[in-house]
C-alpha beads as a LAMMPS data file, in Angstrom:
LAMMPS data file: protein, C-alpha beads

125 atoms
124 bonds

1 atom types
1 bond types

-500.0 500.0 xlo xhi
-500.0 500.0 ylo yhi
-500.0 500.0 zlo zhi

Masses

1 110.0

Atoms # bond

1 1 1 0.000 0.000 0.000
2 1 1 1.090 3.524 -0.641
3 1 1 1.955 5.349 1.443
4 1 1 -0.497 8.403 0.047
5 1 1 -2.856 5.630 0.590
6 1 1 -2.230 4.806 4.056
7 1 1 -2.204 8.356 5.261
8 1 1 -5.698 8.913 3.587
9 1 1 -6.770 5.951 5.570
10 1 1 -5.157 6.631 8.717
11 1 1 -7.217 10.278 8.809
12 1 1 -10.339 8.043 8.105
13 1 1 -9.434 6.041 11.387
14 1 1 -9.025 9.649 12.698
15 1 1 -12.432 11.262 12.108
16 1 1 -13.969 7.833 12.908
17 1 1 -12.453 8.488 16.176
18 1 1 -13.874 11.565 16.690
19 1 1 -17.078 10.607 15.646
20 1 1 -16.919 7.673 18.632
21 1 1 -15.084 10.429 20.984
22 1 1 -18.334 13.657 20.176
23 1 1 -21.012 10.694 20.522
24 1 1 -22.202 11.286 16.552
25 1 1 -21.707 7.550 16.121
26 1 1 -21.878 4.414 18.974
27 1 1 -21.417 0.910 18.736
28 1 1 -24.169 -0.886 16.968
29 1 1 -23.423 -4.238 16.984
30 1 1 -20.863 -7.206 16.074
31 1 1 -19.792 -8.768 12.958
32 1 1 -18.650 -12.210 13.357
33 1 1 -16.133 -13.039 11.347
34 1 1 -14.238 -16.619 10.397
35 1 1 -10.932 -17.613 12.811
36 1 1 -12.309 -16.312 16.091
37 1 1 -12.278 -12.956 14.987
38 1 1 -15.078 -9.664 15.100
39 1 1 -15.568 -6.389 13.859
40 1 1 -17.744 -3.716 15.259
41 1 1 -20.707 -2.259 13.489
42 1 1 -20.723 2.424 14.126
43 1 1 -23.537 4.531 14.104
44 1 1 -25.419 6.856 14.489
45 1 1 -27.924 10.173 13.869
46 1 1 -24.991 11.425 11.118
47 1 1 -25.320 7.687 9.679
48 1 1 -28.629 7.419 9.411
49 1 1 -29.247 5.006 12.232
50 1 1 -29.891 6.470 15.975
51 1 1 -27.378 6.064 19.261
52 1 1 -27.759 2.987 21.002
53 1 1 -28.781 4.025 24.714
54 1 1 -30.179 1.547 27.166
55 1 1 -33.374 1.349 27.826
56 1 1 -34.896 3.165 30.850
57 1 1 -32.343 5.136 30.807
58 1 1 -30.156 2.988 33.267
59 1 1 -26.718 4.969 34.007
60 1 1 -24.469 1.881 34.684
61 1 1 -25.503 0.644 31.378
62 1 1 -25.107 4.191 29.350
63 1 1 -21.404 4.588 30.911
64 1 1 -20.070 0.854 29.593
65 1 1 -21.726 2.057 25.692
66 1 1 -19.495 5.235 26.561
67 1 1 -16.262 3.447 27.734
68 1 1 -16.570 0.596 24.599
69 1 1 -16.892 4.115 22.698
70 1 1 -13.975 5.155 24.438
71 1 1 -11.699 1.963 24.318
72 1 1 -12.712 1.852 20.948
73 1 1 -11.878 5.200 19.535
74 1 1 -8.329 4.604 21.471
75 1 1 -7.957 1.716 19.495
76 1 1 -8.457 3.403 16.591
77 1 1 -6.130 6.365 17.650
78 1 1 -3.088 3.772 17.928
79 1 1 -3.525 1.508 14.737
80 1 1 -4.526 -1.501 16.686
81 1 1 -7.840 -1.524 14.530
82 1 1 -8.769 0.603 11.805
83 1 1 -11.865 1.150 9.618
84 1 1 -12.357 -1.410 7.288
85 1 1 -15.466 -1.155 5.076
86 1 1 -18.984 0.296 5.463
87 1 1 -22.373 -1.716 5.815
88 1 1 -24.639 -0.013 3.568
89 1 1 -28.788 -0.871 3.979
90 1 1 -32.000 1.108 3.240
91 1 1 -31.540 4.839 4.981
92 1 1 -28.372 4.190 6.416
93 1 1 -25.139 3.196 7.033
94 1 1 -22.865 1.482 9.260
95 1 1 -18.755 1.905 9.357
96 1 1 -16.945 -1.170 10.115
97 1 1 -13.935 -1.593 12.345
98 1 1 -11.982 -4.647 12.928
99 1 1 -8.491 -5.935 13.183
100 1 1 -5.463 -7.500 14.870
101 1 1 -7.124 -6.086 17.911
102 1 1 -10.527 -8.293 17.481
103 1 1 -8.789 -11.733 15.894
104 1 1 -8.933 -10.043 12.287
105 1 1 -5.961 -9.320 10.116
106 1 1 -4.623 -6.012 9.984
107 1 1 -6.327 -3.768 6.973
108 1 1 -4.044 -4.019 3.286
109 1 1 -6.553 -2.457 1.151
110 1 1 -6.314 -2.070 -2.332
111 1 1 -6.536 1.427 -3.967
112 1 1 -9.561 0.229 -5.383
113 1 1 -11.121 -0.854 -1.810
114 1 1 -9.477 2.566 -0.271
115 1 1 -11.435 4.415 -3.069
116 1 1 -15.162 3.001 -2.129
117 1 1 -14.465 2.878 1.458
118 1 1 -13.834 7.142 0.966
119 1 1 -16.572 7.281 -1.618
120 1 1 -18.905 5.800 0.962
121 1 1 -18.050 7.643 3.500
122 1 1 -17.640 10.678 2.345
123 1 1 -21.669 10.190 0.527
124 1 1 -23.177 9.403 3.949
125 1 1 -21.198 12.067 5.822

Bonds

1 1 1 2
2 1 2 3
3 1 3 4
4 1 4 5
5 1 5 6
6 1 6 7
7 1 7 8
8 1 8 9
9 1 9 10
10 1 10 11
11 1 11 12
12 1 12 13
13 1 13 14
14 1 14 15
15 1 15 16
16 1 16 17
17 1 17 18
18 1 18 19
19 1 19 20
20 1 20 21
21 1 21 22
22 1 22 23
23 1 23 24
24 1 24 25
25 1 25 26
26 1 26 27
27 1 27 28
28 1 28 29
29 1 29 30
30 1 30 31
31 1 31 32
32 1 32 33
33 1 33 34
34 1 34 35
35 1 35 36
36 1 36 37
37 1 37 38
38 1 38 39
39 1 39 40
40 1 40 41
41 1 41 42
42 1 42 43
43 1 43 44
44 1 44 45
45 1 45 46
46 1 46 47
47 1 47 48
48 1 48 49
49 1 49 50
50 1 50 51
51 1 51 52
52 1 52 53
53 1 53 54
54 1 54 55
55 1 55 56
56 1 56 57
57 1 57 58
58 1 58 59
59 1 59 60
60 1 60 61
61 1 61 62
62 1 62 63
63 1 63 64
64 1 64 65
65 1 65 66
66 1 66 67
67 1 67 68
68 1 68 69
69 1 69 70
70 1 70 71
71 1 71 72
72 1 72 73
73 1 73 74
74 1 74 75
75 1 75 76
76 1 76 77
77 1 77 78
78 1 78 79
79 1 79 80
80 1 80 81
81 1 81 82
82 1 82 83
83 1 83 84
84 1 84 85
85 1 85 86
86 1 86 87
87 1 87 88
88 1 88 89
89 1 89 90
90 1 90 91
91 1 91 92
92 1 92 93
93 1 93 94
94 1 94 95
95 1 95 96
96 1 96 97
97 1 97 98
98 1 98 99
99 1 99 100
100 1 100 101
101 1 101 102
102 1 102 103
103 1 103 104
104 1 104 105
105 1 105 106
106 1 106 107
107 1 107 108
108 1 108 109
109 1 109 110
110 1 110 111
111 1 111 112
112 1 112 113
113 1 113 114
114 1 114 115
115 1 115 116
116 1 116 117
117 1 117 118
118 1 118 119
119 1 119 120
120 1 120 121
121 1 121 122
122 1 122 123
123 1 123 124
124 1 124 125
């Protein structure tokens, strides 16, 4: 991978990270993947989709959505996972994150696959 590439990648990981880190986006759920590994499923109101909250408004469970948010967005800020693809569906969108961190392998894009993972978010952003 270039390394034009990788930088235009990294500052996707970057505003990811501070869409987790200004509560635009949350965790909305888990991709299981083959070899033990996951990926996490983002969004939100900017996405389309709404913030995952718990329901009756129960603080304990609020504050552990905020520190996987948190833990999260860290992980994104230090190249232990990075974005790697979007979930598109009807009205909205999801960004995926995933790798070494989760069981996955680290991202190696293409400069095709860097191109729609921009295009998409960029459209829905």
């Amino acid at each position: 991978m270039s390394k034009e590439l990788e930088d235009i990648l990294r500052k996707v990981d970057f505003i990811t990270a501070a869409l987790l880190l200004s509560g635009q986006i949350t965790i909305g759920g888990v991709f299981i993947q083959p070899e033990s590994a996951f990926a996490l499923s983002l969004t939100g109101p900017i996405t389309g989709g709404t913030r995952i909250e718990s329901k009756g408004k129960r603080p304990i469970v609020d504050a552990t959505i905020d520190v996987v948010d948190i833990l999260t967005s860290l992980a994104l800020l230090t190249d232990k996972i990075n974005v790697i693809g979007t979930y598109i569906t009807f009205g909205r969108f999801t960004i995926v994150v995933g790798g070494p961190l989760f069981g996955g392998e680290k991202r190696k894009p293409s400069e095709r696959e860097t191109e729609r993972i921009i295009n998409d978010f960029i459209e829905f952003t």
